[in-house]
PDBQT receptor file of N, H, CA, C and O in Angstrom, charges set to zero:
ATOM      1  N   UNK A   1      -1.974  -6.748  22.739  1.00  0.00    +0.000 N 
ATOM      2  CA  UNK A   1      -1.084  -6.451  21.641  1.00  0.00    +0.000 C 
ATOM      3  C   UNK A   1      -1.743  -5.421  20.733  1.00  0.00    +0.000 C 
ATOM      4  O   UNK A   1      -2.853  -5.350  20.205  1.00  0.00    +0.000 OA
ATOM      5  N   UNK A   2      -0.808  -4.754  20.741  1.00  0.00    +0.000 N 
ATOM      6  H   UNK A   2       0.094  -4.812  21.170  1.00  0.00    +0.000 HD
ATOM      7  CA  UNK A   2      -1.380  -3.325  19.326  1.00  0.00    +0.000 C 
ATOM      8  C   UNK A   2      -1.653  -4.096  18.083  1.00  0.00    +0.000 C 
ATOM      9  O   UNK A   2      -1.028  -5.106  17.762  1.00  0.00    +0.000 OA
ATOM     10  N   UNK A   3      -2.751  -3.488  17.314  1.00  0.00    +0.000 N 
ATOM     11  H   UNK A   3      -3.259  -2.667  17.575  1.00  0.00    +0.000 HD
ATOM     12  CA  UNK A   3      -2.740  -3.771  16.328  1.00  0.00    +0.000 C 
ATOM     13  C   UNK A   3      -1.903  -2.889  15.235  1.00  0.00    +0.000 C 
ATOM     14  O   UNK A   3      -1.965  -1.693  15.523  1.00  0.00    +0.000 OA
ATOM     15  N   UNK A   4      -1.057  -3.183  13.936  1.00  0.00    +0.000 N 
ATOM     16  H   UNK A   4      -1.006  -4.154  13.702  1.00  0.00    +0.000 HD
ATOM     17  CA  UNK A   4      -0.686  -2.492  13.130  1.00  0.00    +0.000 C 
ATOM     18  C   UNK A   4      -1.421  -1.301  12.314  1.00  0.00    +0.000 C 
ATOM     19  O   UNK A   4      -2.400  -1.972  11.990  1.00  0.00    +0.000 OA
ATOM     20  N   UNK A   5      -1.570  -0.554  11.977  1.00  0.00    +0.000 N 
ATOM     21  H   UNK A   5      -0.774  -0.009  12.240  1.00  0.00    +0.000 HD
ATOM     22  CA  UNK A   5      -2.000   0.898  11.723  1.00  0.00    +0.000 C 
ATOM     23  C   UNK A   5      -1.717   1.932  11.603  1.00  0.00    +0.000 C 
ATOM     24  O   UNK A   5      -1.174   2.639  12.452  1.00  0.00    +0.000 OA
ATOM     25  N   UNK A   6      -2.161   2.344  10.074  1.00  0.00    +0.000 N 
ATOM     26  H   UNK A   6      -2.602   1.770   9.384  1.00  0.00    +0.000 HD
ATOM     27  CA  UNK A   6      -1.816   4.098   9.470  1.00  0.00    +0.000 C 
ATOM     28  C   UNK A   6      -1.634   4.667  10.425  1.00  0.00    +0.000 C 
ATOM     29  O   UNK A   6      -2.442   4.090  11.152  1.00  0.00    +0.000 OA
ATOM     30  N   UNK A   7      -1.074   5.556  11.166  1.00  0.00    +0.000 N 
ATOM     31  H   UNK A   7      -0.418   6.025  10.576  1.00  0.00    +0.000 HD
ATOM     32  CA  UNK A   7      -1.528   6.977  11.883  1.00  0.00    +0.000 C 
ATOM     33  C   UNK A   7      -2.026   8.093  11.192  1.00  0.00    +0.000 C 
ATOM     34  O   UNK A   7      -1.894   8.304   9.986  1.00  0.00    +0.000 OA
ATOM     35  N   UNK A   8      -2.770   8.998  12.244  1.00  0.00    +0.000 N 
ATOM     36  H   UNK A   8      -2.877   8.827  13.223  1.00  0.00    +0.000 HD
ATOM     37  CA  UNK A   8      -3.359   9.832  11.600  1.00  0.00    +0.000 C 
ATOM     38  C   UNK A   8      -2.789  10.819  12.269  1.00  0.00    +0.000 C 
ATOM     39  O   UNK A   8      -3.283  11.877  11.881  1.00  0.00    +0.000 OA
ATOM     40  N   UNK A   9      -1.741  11.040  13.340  1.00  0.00    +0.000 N 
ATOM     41  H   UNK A   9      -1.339  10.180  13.655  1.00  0.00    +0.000 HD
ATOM     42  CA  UNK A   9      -1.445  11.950  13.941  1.00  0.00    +0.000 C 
ATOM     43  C   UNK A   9       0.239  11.776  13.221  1.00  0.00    +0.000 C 
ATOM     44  O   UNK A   9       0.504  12.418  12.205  1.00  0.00    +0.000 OA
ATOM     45  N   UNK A  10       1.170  10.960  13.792  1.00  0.00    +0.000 N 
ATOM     46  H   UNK A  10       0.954  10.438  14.617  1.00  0.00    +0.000 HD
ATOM     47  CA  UNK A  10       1.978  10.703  13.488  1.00  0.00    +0.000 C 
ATOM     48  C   UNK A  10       2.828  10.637  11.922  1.00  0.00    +0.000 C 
ATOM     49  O   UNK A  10       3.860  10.107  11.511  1.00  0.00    +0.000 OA
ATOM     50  N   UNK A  11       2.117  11.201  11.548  1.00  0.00    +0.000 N 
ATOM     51  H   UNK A  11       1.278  11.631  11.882  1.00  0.00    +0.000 HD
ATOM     52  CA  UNK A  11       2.505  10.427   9.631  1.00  0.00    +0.000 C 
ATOM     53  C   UNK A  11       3.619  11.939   9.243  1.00  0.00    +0.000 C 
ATOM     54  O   UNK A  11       3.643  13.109   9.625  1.00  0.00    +0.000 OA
ATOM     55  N   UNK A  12       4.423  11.107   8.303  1.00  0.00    +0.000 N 
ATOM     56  H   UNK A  12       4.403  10.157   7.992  1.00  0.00    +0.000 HD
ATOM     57  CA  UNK A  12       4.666  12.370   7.136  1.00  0.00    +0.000 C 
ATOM     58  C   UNK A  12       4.522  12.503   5.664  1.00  0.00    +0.000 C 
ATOM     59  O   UNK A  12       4.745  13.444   4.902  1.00  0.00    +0.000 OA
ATOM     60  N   UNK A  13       3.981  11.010   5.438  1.00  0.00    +0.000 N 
ATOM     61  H   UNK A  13       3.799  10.246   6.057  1.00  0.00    +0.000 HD
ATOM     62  CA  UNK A  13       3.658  10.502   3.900  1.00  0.00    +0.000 C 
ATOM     63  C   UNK A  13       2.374   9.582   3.662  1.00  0.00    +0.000 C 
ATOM     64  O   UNK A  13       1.568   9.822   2.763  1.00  0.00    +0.000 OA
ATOM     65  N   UNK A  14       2.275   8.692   4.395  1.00  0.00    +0.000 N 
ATOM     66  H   UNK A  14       2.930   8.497   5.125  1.00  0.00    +0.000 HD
ATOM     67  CA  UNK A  14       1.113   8.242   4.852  1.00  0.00    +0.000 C 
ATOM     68  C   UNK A  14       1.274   7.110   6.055  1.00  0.00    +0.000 C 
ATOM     69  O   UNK A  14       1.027   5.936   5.777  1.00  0.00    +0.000 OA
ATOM     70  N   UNK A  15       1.631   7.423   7.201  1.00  0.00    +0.000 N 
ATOM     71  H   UNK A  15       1.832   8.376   7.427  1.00  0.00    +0.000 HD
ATOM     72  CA  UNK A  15       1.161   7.308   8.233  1.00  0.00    +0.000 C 
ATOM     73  C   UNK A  15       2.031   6.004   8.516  1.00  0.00    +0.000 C 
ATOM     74  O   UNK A  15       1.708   5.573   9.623  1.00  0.00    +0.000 OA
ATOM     75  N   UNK A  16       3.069   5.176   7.892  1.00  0.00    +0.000 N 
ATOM     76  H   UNK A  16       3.332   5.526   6.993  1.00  0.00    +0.000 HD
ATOM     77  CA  UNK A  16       2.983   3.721   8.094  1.00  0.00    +0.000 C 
ATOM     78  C   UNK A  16       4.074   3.657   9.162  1.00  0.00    +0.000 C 
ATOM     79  O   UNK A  16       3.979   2.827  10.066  1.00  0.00    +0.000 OA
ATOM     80  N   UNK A  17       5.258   4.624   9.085  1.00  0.00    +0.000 N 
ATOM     81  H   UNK A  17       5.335   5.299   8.350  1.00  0.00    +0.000 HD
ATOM     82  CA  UNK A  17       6.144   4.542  10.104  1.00  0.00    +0.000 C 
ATOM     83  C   UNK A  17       5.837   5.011  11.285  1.00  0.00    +0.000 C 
ATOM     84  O   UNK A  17       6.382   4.624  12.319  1.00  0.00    +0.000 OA
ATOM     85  N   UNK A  18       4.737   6.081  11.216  1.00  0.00    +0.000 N 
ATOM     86  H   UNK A  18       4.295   6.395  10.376  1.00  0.00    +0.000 HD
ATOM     87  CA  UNK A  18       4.146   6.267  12.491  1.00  0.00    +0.000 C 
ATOM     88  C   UNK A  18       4.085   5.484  13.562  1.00  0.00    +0.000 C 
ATOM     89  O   UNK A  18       4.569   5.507  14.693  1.00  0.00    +0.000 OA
ATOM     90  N   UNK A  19       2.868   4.271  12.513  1.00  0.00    +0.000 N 
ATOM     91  H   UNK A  19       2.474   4.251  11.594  1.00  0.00    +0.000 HD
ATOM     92  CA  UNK A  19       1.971   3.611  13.146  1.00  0.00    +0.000 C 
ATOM     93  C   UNK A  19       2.891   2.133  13.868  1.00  0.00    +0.000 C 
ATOM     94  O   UNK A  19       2.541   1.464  14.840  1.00  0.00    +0.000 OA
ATOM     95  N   UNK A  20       3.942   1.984  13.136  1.00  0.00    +0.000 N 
ATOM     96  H   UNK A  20       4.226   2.528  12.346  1.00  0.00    +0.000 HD
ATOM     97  CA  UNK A  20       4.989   1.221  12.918  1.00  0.00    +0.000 C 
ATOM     98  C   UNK A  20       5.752   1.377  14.899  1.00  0.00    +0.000 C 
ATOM     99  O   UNK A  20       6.210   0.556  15.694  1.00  0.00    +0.000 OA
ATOM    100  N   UNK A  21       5.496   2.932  14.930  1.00  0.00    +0.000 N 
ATOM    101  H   UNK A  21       5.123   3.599  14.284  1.00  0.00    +0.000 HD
ATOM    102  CA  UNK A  21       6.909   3.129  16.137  1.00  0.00    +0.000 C 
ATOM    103  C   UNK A  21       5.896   2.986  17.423  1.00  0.00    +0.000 C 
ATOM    104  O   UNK A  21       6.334   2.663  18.527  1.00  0.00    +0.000 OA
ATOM    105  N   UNK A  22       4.305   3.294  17.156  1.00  0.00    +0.000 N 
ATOM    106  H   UNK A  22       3.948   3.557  16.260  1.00  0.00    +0.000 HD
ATOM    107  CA  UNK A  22       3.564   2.857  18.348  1.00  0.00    +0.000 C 
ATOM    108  C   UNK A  22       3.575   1.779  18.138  1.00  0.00    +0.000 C 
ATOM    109  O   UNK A  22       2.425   1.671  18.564  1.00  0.00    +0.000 OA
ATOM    110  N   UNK A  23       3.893   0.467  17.764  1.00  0.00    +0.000 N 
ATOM    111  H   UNK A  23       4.827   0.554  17.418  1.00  0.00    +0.000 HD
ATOM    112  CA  UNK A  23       3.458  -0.818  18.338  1.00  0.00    +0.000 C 
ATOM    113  C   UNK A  23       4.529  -1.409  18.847  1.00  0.00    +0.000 C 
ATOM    114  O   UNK A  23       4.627  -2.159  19.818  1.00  0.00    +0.000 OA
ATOM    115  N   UNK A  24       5.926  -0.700  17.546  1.00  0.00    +0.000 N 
ATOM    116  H   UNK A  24       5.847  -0.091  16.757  1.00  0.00    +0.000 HD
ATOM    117  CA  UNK A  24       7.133  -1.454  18.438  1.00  0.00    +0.000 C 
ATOM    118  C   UNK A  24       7.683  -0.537  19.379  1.00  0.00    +0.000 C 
ATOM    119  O   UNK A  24       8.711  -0.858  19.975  1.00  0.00    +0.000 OA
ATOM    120  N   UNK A  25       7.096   0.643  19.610  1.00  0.00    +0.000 N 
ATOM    121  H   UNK A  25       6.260   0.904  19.127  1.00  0.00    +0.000 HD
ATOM    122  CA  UNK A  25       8.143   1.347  20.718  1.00  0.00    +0.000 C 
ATOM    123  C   UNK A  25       8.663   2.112  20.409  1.00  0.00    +0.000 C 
ATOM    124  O   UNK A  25       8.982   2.800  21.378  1.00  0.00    +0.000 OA
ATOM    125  N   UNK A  26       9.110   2.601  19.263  1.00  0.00    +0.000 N 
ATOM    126  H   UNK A  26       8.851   2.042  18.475  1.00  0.00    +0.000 HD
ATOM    127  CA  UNK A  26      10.821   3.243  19.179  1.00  0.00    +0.000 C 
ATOM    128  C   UNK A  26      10.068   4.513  18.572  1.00  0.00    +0.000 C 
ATOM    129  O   UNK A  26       8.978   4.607  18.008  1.00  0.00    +0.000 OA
ATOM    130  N   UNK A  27      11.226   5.629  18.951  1.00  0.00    +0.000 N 
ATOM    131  H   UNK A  27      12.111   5.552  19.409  1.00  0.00    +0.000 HD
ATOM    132  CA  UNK A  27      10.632   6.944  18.521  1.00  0.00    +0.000 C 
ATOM    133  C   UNK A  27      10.418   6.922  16.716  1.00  0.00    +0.000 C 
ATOM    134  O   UNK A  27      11.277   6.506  15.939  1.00  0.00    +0.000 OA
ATOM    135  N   UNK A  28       9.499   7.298  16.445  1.00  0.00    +0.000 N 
ATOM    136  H   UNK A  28       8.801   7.635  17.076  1.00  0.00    +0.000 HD
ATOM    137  CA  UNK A  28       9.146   7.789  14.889  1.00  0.00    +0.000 C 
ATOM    138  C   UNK A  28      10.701   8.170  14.125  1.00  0.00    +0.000 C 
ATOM    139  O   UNK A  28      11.282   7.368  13.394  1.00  0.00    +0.000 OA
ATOM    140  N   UNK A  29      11.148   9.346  14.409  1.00  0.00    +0.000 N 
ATOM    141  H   UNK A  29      10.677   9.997  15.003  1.00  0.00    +0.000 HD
ATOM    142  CA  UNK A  29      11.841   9.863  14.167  1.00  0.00    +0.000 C 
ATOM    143  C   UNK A  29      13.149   8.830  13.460  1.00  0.00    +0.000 C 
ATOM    144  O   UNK A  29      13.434   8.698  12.270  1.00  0.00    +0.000 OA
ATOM    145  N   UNK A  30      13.857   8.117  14.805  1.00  0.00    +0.000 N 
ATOM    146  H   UNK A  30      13.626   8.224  15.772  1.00  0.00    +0.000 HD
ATOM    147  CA  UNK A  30      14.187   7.303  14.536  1.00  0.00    +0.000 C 
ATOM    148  C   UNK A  30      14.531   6.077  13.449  1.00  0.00    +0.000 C 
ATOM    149  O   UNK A  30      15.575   5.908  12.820  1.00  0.00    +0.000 OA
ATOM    150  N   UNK A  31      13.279   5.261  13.438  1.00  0.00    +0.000 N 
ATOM    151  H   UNK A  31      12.431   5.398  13.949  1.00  0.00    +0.000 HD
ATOM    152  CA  UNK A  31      12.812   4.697  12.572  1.00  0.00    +0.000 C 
ATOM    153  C   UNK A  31      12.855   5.406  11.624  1.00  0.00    +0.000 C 
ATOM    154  O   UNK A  31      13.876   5.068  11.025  1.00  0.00    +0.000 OA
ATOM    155  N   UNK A  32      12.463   6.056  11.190  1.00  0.00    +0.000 N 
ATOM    156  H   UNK A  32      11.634   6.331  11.676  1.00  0.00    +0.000 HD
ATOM    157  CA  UNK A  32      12.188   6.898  10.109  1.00  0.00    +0.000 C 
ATOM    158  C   UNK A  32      13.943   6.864   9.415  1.00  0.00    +0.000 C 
ATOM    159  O   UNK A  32      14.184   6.331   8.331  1.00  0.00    +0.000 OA
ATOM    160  N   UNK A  33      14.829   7.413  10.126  1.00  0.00    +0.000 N 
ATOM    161  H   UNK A  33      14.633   7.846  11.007  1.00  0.00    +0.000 HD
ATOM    162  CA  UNK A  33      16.154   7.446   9.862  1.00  0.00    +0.000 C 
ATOM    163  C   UNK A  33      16.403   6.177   9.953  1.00  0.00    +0.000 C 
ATOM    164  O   UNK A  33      17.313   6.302   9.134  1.00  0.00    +0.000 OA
ATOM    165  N   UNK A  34      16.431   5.111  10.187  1.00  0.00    +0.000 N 
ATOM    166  H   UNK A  34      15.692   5.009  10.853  1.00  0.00    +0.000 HD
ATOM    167  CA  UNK A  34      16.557   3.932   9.897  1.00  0.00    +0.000 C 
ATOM    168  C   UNK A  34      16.119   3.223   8.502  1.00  0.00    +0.000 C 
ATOM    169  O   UNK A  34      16.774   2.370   7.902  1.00  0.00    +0.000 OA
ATOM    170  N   UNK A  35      14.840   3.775   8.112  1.00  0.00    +0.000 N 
ATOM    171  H   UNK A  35      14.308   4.467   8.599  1.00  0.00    +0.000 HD
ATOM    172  CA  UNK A  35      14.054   3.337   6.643  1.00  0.00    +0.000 C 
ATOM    173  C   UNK A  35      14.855   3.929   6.250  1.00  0.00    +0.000 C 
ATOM    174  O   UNK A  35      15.764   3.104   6.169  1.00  0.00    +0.000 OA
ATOM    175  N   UNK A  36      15.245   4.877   5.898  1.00  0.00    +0.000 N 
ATOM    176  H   UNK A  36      14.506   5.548   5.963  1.00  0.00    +0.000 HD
ATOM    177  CA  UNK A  36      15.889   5.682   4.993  1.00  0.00    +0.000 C 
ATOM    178  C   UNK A  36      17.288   5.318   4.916  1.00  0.00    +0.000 C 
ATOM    179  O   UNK A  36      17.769   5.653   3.834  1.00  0.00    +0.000 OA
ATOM    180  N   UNK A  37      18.055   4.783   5.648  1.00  0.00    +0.000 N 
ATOM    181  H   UNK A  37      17.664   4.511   6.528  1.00  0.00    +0.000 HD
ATOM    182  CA  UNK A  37      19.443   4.275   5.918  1.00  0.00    +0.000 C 
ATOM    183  C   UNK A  37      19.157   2.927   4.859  1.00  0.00    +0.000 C 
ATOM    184  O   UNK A  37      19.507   2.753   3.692  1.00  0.00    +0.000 OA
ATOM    185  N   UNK A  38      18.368   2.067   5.799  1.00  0.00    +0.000 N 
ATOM    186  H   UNK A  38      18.084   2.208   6.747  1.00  0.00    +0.000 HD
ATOM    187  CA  UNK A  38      17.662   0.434   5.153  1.00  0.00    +0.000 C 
ATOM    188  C   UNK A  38      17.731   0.910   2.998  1.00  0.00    +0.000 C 
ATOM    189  O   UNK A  38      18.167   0.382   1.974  1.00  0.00    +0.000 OA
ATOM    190  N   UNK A  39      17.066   2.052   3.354  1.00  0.00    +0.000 N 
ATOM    191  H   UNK A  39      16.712   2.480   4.186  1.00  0.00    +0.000 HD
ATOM    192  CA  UNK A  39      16.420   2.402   2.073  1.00  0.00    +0.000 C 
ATOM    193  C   UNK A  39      17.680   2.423   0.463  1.00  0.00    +0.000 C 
ATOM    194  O   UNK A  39      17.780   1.956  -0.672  1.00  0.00    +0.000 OA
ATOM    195  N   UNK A  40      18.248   3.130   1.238  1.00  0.00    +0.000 N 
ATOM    196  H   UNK A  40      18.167   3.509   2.159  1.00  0.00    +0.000 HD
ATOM    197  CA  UNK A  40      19.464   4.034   0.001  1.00  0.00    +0.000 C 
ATOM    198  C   UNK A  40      20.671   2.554   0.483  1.00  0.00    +0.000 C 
ATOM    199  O   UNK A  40      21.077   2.205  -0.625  1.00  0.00    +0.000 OA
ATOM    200  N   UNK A  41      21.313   1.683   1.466  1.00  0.00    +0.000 N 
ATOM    201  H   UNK A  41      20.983   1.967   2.367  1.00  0.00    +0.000 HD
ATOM    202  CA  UNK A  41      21.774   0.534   1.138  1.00  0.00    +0.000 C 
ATOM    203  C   UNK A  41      21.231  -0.196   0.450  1.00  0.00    +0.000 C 
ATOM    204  O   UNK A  41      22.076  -0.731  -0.269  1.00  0.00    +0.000 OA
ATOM    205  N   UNK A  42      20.102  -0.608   0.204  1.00  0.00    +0.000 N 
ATOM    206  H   UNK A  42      19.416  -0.175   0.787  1.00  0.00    +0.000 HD
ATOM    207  CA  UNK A  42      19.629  -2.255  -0.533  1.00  0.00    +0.000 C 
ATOM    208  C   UNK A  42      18.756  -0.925  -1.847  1.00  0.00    +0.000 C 
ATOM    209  O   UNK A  42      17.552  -1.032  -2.080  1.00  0.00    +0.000 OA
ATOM    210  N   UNK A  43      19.481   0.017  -2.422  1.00  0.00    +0.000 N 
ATOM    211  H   UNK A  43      20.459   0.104  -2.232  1.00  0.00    +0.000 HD
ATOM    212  CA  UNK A  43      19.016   0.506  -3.324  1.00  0.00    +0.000 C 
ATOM    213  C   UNK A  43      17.587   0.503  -4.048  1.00  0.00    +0.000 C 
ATOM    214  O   UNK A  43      17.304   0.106  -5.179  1.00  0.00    +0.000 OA
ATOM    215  N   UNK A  44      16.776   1.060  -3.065  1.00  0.00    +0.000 N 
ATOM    216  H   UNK A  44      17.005   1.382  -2.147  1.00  0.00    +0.000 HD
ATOM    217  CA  UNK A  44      15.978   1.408  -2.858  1.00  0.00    +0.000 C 
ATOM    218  C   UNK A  44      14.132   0.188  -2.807  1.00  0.00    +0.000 C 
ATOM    219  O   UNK A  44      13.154   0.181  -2.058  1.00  0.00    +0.000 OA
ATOM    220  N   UNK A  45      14.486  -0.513  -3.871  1.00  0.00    +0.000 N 
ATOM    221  H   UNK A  45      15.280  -0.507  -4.478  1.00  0.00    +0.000 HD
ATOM    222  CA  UNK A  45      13.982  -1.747  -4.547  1.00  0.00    +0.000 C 
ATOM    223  C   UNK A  45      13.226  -2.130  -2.907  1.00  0.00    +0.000 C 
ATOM    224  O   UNK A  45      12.470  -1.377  -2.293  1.00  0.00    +0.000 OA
ATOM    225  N   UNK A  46      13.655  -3.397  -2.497  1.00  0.00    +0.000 N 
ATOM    226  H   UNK A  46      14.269  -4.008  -2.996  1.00  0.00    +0.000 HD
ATOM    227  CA  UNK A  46      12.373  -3.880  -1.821  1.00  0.00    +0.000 C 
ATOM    228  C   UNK A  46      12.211  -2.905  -0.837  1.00  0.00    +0.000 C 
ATOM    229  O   UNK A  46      11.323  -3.417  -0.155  1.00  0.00    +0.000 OA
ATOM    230  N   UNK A  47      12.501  -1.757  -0.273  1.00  0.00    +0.000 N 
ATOM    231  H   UNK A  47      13.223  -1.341  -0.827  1.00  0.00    +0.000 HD
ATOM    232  CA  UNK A  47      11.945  -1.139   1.027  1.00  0.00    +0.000 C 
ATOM    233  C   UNK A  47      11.075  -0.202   0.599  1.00  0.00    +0.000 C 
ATOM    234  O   UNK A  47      10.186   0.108   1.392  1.00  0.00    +0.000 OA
ATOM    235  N   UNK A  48      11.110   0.430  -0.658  1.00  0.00    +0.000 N 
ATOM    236  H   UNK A  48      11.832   0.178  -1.302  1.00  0.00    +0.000 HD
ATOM    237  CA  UNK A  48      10.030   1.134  -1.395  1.00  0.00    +0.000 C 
ATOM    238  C   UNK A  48       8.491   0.204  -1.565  1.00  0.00    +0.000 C 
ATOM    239  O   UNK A  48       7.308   0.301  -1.239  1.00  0.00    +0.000 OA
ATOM    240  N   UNK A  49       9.549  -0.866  -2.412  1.00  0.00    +0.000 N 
ATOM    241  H   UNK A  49      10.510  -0.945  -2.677  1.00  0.00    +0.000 HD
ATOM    242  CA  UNK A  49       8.116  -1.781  -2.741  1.00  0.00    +0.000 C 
ATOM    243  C   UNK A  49       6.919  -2.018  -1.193  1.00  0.00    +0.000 C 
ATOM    244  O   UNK A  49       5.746  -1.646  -1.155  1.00  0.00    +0.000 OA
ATOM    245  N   UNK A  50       7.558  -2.608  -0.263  1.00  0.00    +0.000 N 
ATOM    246  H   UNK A  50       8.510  -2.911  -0.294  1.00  0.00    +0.000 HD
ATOM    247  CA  UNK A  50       7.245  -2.816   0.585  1.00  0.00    +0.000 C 
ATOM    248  C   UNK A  50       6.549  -1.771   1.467  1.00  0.00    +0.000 C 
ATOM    249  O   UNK A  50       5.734  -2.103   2.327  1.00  0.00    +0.000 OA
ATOM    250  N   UNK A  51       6.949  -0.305   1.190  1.00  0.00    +0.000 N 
ATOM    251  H   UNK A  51       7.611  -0.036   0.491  1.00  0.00    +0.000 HD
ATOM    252  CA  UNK A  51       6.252   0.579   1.547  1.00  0.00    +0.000 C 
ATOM    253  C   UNK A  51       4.782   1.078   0.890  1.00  0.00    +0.000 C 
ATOM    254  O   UNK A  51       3.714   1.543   1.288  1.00  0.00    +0.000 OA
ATOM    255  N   UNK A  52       5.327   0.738  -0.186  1.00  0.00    +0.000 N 
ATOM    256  H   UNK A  52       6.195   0.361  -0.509  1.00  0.00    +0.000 HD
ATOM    257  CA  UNK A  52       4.006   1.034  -1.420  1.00  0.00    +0.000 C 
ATOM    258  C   UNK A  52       2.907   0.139  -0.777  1.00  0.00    +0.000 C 
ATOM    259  O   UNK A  52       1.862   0.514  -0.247  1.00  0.00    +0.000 OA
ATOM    260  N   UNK A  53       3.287  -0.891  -0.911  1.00  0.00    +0.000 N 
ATOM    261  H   UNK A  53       4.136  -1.196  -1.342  1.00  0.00    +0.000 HD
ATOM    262  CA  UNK A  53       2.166  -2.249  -0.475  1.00  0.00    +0.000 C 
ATOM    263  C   UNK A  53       1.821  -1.932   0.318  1.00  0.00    +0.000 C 
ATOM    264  O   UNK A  53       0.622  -2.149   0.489  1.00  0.00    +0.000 OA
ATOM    265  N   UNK A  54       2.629  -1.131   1.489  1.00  0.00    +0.000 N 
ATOM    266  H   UNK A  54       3.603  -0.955   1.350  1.00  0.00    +0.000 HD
ATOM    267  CA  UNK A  54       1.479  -1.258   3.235  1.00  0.00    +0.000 C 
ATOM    268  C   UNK A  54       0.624  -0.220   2.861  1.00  0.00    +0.000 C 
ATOM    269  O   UNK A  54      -0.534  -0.416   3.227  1.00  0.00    +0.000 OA
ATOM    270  N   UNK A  55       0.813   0.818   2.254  1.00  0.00    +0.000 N 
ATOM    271  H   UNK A  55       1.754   0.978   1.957  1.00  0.00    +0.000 HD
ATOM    272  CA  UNK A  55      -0.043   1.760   1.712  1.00  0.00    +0.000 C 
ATOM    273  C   UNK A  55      -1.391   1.359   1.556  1.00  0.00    +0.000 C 
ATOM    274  O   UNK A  55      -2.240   1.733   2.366  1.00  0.00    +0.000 OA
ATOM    275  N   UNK A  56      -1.740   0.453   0.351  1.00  0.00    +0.000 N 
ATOM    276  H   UNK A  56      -1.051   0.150  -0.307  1.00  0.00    +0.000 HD
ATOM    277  CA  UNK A  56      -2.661  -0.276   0.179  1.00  0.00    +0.000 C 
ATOM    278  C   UNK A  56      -3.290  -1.188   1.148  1.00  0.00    +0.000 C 
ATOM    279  O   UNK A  56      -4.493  -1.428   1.251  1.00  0.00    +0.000 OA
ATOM    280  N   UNK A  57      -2.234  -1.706   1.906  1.00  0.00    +0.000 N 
ATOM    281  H   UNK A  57      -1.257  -1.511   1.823  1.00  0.00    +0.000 HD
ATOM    282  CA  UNK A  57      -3.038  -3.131   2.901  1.00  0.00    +0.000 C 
ATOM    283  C   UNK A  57      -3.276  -2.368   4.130  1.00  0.00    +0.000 C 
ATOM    284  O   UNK A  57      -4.475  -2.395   4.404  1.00  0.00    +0.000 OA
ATOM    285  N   UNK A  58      -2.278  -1.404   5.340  1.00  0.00    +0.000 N 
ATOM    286  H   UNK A  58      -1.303  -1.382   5.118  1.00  0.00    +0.000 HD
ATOM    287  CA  UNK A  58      -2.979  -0.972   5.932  1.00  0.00    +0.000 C 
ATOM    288  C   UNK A  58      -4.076  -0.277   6.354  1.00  0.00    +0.000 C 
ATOM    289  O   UNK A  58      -4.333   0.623   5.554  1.00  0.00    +0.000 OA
ATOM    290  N   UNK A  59      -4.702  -0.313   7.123  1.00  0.00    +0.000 N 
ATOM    291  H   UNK A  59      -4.493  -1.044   7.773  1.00  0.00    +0.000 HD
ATOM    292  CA  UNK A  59      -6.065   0.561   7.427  1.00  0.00    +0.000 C 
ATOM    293  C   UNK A  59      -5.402   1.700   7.952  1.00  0.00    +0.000 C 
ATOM    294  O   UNK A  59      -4.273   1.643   8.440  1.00  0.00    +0.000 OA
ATOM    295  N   UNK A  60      -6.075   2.725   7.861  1.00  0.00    +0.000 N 
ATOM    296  H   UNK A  60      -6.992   2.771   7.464  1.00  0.00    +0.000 HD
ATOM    297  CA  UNK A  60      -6.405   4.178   8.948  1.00  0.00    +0.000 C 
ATOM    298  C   UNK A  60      -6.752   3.882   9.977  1.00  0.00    +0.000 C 
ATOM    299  O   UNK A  60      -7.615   3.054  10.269  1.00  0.00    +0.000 OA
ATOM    300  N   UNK A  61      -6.088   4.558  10.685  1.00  0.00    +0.000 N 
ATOM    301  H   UNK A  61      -5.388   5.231  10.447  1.00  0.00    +0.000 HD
ATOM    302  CA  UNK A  61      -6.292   4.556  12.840  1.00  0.00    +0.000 C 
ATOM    303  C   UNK A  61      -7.905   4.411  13.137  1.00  0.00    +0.000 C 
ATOM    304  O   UNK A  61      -8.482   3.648  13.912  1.00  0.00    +0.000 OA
ATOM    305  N   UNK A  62      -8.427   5.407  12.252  1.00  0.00    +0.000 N 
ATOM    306  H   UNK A  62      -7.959   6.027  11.622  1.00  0.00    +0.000 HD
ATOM    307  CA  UNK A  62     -10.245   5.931  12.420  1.00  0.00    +0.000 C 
ATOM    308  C   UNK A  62     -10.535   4.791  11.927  1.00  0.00    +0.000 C 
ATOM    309  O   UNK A  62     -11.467   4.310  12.572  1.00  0.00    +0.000 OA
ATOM    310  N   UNK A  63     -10.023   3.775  10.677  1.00  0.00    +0.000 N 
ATOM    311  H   UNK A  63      -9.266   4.166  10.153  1.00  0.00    +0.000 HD
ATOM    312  CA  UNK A  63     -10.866   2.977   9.921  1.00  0.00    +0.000 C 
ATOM    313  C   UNK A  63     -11.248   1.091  10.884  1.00  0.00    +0.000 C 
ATOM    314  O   UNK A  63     -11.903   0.080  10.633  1.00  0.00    +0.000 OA
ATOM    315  N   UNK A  64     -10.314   1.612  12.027  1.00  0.00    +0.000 N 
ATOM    316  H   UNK A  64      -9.782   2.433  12.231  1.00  0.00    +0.000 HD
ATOM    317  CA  UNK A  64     -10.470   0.195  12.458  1.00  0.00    +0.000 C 
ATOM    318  C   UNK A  64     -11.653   0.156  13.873  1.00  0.00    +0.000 C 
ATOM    319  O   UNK A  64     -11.944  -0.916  14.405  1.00  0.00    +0.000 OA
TER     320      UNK A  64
């Protein structure tokens, strides 16, 4: 099983959806348009928050 993790290749803000689409599979891109869908319905509140936080709790690809 992958572990969860920043990317360092993949990123466009800091790395979390990247790291997000290698463990479950699905293209970046994607996802990405999905957060952002998720994002602007539930007005903005917990999918921001929740982004902020992985910021802080995940590691960097190099750091593990």
């Amino acid at each position: 099983m992958a572990k969860l993790v920043r990317s360092r290749t993949n990123r466009k803000l800091a790395g979390i959806l990247g790291g997000l689409s290698e463990v479950v599979g699905i293209d970046a891109k994607m996802l990405r348009i999905l957060f952002l869908v998720l994002m602007f319905l539930t007005a903005f509140m917990p999918f921001m928050l929740l982004y902020v936080l992985m910021i802080f709790i995940l590691p960097n690809e190099q750091d593990v």
